[in-house]
Backbone as numpy.savetxt, mean C-alpha at the origin, in Angstrom:
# Nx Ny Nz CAx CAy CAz Cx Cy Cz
2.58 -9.58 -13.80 3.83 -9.40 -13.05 4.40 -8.00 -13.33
5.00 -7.33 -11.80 5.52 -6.13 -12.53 7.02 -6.19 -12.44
7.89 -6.14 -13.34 9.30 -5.97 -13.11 10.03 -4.85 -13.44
10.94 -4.69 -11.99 11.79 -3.13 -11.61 13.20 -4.05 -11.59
13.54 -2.88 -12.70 14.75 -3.80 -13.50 15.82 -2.10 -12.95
16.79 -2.58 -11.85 17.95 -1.88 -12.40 17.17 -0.50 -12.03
16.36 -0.19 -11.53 15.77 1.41 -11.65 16.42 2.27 -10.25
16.45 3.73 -11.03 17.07 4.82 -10.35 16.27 5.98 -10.58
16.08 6.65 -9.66 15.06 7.97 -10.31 15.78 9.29 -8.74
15.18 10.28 -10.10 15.66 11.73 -9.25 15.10 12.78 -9.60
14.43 13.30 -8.48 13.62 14.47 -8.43 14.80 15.25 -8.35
14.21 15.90 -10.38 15.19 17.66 -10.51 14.78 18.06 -10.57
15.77 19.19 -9.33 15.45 20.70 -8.85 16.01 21.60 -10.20
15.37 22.06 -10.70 15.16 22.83 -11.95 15.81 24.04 -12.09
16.22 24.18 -11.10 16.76 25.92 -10.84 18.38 24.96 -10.77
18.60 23.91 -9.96 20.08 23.59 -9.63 20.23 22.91 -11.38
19.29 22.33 -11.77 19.53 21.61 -12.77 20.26 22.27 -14.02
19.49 23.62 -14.36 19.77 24.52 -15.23 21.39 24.86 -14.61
21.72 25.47 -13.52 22.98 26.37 -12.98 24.14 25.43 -12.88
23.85 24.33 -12.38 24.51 23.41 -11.82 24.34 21.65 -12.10
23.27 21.38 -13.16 23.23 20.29 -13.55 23.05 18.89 -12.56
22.86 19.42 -11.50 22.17 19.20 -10.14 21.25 18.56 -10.22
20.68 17.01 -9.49 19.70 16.06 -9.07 19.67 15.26 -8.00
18.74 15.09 -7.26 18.85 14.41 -6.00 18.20 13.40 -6.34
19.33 11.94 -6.15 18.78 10.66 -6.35 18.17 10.13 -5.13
16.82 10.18 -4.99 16.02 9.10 -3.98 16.08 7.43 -3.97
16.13 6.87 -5.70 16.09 5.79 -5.67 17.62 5.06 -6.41
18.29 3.95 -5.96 19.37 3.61 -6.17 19.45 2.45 -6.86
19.41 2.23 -8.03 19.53 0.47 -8.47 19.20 -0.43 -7.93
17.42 -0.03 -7.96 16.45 -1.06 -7.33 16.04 -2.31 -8.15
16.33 -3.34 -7.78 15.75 -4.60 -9.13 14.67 -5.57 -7.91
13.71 -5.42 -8.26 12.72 -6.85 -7.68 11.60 -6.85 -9.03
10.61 -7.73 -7.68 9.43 -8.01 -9.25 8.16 -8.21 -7.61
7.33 -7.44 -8.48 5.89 -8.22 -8.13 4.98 -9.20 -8.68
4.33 -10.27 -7.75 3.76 -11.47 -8.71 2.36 -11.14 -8.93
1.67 -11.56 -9.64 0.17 -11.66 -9.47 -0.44 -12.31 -8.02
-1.44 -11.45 -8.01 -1.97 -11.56 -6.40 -1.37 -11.42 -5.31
0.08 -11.02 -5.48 1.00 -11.54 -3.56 0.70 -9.87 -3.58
0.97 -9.89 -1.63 0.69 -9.10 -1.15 2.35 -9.16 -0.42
2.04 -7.60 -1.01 3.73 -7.23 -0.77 3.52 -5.87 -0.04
4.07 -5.94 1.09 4.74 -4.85 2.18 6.10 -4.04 1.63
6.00 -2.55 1.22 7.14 -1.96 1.37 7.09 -0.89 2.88
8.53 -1.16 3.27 8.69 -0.08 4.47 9.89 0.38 4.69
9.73 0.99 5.50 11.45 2.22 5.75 10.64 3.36 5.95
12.03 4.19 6.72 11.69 5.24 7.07 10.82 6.14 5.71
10.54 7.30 6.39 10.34 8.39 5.50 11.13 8.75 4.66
11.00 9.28 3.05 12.44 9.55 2.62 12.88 8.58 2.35
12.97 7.12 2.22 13.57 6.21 2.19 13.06 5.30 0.95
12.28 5.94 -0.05 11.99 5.40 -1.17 10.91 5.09 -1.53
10.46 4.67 -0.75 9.28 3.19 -0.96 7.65 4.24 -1.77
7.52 5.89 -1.52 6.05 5.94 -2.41 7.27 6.83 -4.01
8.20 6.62 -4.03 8.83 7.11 -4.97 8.63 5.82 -6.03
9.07 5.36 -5.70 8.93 3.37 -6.44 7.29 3.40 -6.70
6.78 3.53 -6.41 5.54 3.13 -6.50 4.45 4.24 -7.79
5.05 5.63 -7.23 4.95 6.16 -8.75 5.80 5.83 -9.41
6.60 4.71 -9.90 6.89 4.39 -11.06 6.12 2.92 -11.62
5.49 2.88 -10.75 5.21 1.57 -11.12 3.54 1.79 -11.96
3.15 3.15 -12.22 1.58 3.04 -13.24 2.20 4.21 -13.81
3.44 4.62 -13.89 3.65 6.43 -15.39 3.67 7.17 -14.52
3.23 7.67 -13.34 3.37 8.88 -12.49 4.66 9.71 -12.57
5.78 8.56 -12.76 7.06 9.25 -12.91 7.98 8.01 -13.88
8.63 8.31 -14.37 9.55 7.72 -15.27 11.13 7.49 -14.73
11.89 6.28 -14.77 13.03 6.03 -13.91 13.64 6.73 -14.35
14.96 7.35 -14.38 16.09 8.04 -14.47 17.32 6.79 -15.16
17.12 6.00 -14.20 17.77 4.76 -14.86 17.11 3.38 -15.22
17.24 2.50 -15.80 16.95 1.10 -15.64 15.08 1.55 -16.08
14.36 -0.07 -15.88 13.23 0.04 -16.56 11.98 -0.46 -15.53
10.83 0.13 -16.15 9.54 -0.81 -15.24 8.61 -1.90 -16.22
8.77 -2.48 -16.20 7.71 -2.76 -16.71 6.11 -3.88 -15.98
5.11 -3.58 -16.78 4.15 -4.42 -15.69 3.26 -4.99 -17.24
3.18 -6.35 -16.92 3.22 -7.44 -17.77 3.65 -6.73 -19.03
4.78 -6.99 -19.39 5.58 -7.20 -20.08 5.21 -5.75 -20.82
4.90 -4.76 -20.50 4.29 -3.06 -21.04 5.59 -2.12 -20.11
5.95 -1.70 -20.92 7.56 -0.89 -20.24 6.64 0.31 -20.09
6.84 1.24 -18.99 6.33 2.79 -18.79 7.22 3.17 -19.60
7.78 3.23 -20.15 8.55 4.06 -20.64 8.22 4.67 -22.38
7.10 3.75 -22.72 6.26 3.68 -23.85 5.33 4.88 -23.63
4.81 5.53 -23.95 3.88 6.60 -23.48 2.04 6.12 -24.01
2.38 5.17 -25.56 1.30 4.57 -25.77 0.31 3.47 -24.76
1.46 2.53 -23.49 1.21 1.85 -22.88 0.68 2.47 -21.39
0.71 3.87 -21.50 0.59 4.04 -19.75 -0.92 4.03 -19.43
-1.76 4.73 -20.67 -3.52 4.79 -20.06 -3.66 3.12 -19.83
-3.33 1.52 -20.47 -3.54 0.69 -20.24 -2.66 -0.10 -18.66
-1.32 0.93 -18.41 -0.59 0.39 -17.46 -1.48 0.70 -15.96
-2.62 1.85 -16.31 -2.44 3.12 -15.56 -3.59 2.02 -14.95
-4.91 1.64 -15.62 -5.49 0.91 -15.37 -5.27 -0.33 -14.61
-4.59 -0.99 -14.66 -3.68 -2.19 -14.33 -3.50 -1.71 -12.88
-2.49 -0.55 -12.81 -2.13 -0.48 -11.07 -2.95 0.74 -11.17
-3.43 0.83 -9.80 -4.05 1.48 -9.07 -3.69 2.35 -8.06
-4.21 3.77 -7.32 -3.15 3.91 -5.94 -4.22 4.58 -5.15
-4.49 3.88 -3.78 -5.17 4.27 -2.93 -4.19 5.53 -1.93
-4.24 7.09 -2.28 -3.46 7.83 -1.05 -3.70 8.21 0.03
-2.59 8.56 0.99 -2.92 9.12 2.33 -3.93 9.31 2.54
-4.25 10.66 2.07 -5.57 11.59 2.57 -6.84 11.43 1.39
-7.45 10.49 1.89 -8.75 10.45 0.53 -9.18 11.02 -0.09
-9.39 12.49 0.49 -9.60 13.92 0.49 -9.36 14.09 -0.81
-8.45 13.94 -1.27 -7.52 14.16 -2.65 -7.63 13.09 -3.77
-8.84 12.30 -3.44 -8.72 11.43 -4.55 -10.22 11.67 -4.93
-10.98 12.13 -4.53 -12.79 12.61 -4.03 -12.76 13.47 -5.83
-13.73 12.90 -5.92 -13.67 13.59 -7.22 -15.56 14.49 -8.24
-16.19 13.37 -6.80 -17.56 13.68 -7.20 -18.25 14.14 -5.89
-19.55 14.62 -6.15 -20.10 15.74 -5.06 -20.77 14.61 -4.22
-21.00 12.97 -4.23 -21.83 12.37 -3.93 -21.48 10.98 -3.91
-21.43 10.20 -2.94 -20.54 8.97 -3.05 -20.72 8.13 -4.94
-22.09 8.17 -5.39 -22.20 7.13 -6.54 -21.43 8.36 -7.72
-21.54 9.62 -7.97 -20.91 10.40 -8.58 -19.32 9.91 -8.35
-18.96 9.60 -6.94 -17.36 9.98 -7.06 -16.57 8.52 -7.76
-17.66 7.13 -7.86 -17.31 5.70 -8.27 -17.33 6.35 -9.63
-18.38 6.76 -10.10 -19.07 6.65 -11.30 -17.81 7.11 -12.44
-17.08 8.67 -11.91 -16.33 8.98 -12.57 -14.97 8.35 -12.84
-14.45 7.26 -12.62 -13.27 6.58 -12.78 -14.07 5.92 -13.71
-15.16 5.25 -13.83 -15.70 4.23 -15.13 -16.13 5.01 -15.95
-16.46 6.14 -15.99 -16.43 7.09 -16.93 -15.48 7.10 -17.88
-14.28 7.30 -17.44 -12.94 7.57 -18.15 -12.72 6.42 -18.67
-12.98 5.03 -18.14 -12.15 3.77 -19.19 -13.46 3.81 -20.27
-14.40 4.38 -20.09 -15.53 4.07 -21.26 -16.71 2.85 -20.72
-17.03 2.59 -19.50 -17.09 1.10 -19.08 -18.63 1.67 -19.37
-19.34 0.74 -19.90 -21.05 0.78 -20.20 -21.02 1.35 -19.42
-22.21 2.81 -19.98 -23.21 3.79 -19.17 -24.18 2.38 -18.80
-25.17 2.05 -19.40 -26.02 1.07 -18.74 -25.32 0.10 -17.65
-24.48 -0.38 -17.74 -23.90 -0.88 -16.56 -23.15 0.04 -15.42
-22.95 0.70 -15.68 -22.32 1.81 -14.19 -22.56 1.72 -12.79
-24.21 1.74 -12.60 -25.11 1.47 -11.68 -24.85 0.45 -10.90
-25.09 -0.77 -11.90 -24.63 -1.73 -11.14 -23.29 -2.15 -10.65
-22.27 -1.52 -11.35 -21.01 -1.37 -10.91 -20.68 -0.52 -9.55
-21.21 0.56 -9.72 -21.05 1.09 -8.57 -22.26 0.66 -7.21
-23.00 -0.18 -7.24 -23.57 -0.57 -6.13 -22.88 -2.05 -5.59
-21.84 -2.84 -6.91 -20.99 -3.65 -6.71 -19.45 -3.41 -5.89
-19.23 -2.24 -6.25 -17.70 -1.40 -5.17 -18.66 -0.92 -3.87
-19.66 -0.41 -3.69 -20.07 0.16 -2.24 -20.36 -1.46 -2.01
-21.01 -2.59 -2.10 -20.86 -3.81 -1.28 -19.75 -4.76 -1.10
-18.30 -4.61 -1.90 -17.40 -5.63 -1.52 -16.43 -4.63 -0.73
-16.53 -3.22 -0.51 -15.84 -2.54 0.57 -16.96 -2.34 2.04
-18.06 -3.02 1.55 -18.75 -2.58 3.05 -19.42 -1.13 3.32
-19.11 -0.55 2.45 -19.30 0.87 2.88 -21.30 1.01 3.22
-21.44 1.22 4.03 -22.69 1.83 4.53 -22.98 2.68 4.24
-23.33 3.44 2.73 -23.46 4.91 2.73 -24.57 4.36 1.22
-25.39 5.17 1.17 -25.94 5.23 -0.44 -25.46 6.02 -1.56
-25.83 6.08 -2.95 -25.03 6.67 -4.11 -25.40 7.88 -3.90
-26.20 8.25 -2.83 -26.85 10.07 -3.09 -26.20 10.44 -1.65
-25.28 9.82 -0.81 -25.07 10.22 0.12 -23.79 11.38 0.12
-23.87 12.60 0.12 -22.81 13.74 -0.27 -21.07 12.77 0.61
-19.84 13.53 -0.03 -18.80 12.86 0.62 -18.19 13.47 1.98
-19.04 14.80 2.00 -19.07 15.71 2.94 -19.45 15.37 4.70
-20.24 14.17 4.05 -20.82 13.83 5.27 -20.34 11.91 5.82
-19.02 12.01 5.02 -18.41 10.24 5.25 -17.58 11.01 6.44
-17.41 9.50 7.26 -16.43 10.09 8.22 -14.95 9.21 7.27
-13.88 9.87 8.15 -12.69 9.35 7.75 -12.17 7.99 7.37
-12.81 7.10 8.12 -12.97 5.75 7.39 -14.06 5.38 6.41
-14.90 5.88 6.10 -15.49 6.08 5.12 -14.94 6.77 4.15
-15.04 7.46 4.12 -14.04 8.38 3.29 -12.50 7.33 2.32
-12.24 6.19 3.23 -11.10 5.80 3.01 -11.90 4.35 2.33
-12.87 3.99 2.73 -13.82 2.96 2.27 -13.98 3.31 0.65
-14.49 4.75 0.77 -14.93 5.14 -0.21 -13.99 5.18 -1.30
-12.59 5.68 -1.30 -11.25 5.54 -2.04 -10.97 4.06 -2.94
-11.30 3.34 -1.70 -10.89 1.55 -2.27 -11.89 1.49 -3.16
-12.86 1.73 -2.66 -14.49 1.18 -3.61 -13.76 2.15 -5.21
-13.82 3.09 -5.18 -13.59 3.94 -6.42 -12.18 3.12 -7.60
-11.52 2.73 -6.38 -10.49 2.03 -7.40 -10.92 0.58 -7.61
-11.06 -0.01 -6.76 -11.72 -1.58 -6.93 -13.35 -1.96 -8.26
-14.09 -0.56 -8.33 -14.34 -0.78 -9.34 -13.75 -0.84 -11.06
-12.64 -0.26 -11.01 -11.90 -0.07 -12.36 -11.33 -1.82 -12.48
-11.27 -2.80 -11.68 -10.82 -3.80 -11.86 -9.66 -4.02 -11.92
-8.42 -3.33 -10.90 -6.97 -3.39 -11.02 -6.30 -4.80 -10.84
-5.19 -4.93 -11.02 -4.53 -6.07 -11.31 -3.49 -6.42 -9.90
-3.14 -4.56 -10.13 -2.17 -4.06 -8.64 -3.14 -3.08 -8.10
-3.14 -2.92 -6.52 -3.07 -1.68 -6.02 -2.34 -1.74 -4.87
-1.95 -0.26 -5.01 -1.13 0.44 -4.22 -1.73 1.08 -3.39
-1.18 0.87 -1.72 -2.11 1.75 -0.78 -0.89 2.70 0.02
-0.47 3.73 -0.37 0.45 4.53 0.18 -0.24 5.44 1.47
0.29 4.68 2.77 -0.02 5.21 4.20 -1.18 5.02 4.20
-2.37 4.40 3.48 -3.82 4.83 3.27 -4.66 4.56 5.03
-3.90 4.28 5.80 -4.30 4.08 7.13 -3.98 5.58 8.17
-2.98 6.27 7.39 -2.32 6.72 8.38 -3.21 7.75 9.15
-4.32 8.22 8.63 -5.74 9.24 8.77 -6.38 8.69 9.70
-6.09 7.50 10.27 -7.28 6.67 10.72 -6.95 6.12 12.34
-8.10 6.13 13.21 -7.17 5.81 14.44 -7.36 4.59 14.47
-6.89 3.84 15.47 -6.68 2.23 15.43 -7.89 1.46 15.36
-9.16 1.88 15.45 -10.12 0.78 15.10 -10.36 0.86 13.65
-10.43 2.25 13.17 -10.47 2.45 11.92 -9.54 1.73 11.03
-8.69 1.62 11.77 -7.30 0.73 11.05 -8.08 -0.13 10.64
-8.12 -0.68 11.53 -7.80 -2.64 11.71 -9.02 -3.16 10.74
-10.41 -1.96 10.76 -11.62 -2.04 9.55 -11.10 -2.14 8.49
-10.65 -1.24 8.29 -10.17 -0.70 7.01 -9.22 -2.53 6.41
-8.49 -2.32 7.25 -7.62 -3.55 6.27 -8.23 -4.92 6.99
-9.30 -4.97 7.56 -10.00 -6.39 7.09 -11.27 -6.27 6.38
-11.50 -5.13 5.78 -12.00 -4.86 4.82 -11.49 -4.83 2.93
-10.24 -4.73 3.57 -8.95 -4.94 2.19 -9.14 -5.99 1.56
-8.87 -7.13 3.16 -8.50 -8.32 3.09 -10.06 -9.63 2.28
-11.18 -8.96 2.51 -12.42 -9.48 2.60 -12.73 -9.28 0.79
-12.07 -8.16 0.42 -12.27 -7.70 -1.09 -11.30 -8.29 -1.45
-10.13 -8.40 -1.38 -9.33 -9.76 -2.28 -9.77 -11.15 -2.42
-10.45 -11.84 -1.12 -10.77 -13.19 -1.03 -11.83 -12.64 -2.70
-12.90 -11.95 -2.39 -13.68 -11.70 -3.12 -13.31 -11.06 -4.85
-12.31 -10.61 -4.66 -11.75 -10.03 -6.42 -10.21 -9.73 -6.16
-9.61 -10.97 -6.26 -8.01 -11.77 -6.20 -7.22 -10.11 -6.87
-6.34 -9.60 -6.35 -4.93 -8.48 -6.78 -4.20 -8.52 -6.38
-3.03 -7.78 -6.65 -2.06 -7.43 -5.72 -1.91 -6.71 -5.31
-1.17 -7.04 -3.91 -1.31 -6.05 -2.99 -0.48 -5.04 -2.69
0.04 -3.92 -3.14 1.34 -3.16 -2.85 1.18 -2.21 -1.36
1.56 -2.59 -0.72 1.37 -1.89 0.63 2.50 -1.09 1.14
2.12 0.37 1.80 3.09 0.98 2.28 2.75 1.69 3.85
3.29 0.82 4.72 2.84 1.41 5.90 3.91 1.83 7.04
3.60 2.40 8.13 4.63 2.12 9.75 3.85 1.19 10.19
2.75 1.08 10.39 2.34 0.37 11.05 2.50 -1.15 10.71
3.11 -2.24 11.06 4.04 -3.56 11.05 2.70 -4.29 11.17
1.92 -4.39 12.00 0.59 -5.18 12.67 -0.14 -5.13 11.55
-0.24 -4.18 10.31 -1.17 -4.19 9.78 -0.68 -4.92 8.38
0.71 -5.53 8.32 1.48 -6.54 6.66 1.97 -8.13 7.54
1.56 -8.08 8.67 2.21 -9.69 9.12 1.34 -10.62 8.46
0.53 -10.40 7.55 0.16 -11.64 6.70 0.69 -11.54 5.29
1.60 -10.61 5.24 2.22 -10.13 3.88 2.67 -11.33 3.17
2.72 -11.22 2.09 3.82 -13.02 1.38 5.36 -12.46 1.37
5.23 -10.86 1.45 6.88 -10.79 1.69 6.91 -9.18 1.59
8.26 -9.35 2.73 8.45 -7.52 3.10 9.24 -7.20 2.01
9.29 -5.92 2.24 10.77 -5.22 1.36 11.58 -3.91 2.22
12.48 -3.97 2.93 12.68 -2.74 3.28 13.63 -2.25 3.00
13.36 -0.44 3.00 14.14 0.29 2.23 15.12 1.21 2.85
16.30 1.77 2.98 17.00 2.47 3.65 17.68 3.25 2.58
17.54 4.16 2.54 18.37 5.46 2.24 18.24 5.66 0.35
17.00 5.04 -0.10 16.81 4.76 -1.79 17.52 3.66 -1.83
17.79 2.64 -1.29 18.15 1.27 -1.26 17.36 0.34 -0.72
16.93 -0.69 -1.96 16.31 -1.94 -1.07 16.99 -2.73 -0.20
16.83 -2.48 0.72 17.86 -3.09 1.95 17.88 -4.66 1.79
16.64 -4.72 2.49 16.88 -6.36 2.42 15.06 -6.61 1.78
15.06 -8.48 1.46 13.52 -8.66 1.01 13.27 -9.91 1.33
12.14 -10.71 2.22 12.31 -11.93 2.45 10.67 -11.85 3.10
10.23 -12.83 3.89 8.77 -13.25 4.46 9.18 -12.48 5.45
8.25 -12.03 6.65 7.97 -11.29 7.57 9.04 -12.31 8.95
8.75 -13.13 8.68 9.10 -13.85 9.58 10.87 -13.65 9.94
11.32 -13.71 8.74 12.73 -13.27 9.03 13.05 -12.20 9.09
12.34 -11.29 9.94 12.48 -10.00 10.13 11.95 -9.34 11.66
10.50 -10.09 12.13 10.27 -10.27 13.23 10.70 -9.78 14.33
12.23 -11.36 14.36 12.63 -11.55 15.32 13.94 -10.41 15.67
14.54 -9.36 14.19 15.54 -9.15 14.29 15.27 -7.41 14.61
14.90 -7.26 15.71 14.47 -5.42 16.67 15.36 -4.32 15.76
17.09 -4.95 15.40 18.00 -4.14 15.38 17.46 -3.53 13.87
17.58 -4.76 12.90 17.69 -4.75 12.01 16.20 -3.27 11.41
14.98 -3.77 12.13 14.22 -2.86 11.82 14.46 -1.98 12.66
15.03 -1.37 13.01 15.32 -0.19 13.87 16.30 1.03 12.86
16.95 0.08 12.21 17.79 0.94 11.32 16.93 1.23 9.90
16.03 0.82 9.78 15.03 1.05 8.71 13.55 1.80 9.60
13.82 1.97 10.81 12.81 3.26 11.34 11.66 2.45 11.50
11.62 1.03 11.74 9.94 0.21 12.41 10.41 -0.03 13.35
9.32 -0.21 13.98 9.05 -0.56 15.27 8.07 -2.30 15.13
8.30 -3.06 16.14 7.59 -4.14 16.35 6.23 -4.24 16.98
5.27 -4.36 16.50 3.94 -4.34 17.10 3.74 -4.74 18.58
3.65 -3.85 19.63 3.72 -4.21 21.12 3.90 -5.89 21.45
3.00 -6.37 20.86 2.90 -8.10 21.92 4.25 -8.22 20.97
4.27 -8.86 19.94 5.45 -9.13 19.34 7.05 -8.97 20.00
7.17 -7.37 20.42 7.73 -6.72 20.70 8.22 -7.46 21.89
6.89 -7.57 22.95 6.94 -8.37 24.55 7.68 -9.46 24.72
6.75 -10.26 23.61 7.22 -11.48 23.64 8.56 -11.92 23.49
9.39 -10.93 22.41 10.99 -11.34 22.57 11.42 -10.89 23.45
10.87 -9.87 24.35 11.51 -9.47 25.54 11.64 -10.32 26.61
10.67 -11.05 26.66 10.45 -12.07 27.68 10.77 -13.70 27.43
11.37 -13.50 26.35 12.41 -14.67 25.72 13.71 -14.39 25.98
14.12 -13.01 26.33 15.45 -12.91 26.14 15.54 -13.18 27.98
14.18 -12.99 28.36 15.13 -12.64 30.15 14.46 -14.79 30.20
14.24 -15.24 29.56 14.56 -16.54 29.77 13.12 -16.86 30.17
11.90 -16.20 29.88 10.57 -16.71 30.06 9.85 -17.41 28.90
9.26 -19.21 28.94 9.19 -19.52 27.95 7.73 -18.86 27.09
8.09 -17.89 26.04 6.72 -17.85 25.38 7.11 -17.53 23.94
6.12 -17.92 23.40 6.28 -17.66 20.98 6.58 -17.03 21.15
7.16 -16.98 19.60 7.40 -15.13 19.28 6.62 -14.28 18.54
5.41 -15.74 18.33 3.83 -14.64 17.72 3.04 -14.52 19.59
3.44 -13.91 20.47 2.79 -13.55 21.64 1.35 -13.31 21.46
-0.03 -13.60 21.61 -0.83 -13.31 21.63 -1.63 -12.80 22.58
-2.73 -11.99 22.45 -3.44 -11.77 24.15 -4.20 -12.82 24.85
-4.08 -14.27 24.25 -4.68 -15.06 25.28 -3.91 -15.65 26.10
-2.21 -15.84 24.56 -1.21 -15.98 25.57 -0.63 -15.71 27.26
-0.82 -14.47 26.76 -0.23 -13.33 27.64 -0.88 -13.03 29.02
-2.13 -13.41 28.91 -3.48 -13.60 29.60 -3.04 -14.86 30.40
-2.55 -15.87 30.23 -2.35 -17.08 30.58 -1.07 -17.25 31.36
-0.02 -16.47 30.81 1.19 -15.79 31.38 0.91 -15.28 32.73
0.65 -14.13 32.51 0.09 -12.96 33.88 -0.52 -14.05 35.16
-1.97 -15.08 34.56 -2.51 -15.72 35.44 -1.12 -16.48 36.20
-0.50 -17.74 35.23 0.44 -18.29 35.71 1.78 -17.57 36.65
1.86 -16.25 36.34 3.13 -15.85 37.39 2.71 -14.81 38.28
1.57 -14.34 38.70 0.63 -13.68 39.32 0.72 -14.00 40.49
């Protein structure tokens, strides 16, 4: 479990800090908790908190106020962070930046390097992360030559072998166009059935956390509100002031509830298909 107790953090500007004692608070007396295994959606606009929180949650950054801790190991210990660090994980934006070896089995290899994990076992470790992400590529295949969802395949595999507890996927879609998406995170989804974590997710895209166990959204370094997807859905306004948008059918479907046409408010395309025929 990770618990964000009371936390506040602020990137200081160093020049105002010295002259003027000057800090800009991003995050505001945030308190939740993550459980083992749930898959948790953070969202809000840009600016609005949610990859600030998240480096606090493995040492990346240290709160300003209030505490983190993840099973019961406070970051704030400096002895606890190489074991916290392990624990959560963070898949980023641009994969680009997480690439660390000249050759897909080089770029696994070196994260098990660092915890010490058997040289004699490596091998098989890393031919165990290229098969529960799917990736189609061999250990001699350069990274030069992955395309962008590969590339992003390749990211998960690198962390999913260290054996995390949490990971964090900040925008890790956002590189990717919509088929690549939708791979990518039923490829997520196919490696949890297969090696149970949690899920810390940070996206715009809404279509890609409606199986979330629960949103969180953030407005202005404030956790706005936190509940199942479902009570959030239906309410356009509410995510509008936190900068989402509703996944098109979704979207339809309350539209065509409000002008008094009977259909769910999970709209689907066979639905909709069935709709069109019927008023056609």
């Amino acid at each position: 479990m990770i618990e964000i107790q009371n936390v506040s953090f602020s990137y200081i500007d160093w020049e105002d800090e010295i002259d003027n004692e000057h800090s800009s608070r991003v995050l505001h007396h945030v308190t939740t908790s993550i459980m083992t295994n749930e898959f948790v959606a953070l969202l809000g606009r840009n600016g609005s908190g949610k990859s600030s929180l998240t480096r606090l949650l493995n040492g990346i950054e240290l709160p300003s106020e209030g505490a983190v801790q993840v099973e019961a190991q406070t970051t704030r210990n400096s002895h606890n962070i190489p074991s916290i660090r392990r624990a959560v994980q963070i898949v980023f934006q641009n994969p680009e930046n997480q690439q660390v070896g000249l050759t897909v089995g080089e770029d696994i290899a070196f994260g098990l390097s660092n915890i010490g994990y058997p040289h004699e076992q490596i091998q098989e470790r890393i031919a165990w992360a290229i098969d529960i992400v799917g990736l189609d590529a061999d250990v001699d295949r350069p990274v030069t030559r992955l395309s962008g969802g590969e590339q992003q395949k390749l990211a998960l595999a690198s962390v999913l072998a260290l054996s995390p507890r949490y990971l964090i996927l900040d925008e890790a879609t956002s590189m990717l166009d919509p088929v690549a998406r939708k791979q990518f995170v039923q490829t997520l989804h196919e490696a949890r059935k297969k090696h149970p974590f949690a899920l810390i997710y940070i996206t715009h895209h809404l279509e890609e956390v409606l199986e979330a166990d629960r949103w969180i959204l953030f407005r202005n370094g404030h956790l706005y509100q936190e509940g199942l997807p479902e009570q959030f859905l239906s309410d356009k306004t509410l995510l509008q002031e936190c900068g989402l948008e509703l996944p098109y059918l979704r979207s339809l479907g309350l539209t065509l509830r409000d002008r008094g046409i009977p259909v769910s408010t999970s709209l689907d395309v066979e639905e909709l298909r069935e709709l069109l025929c019927r008023f056609n």
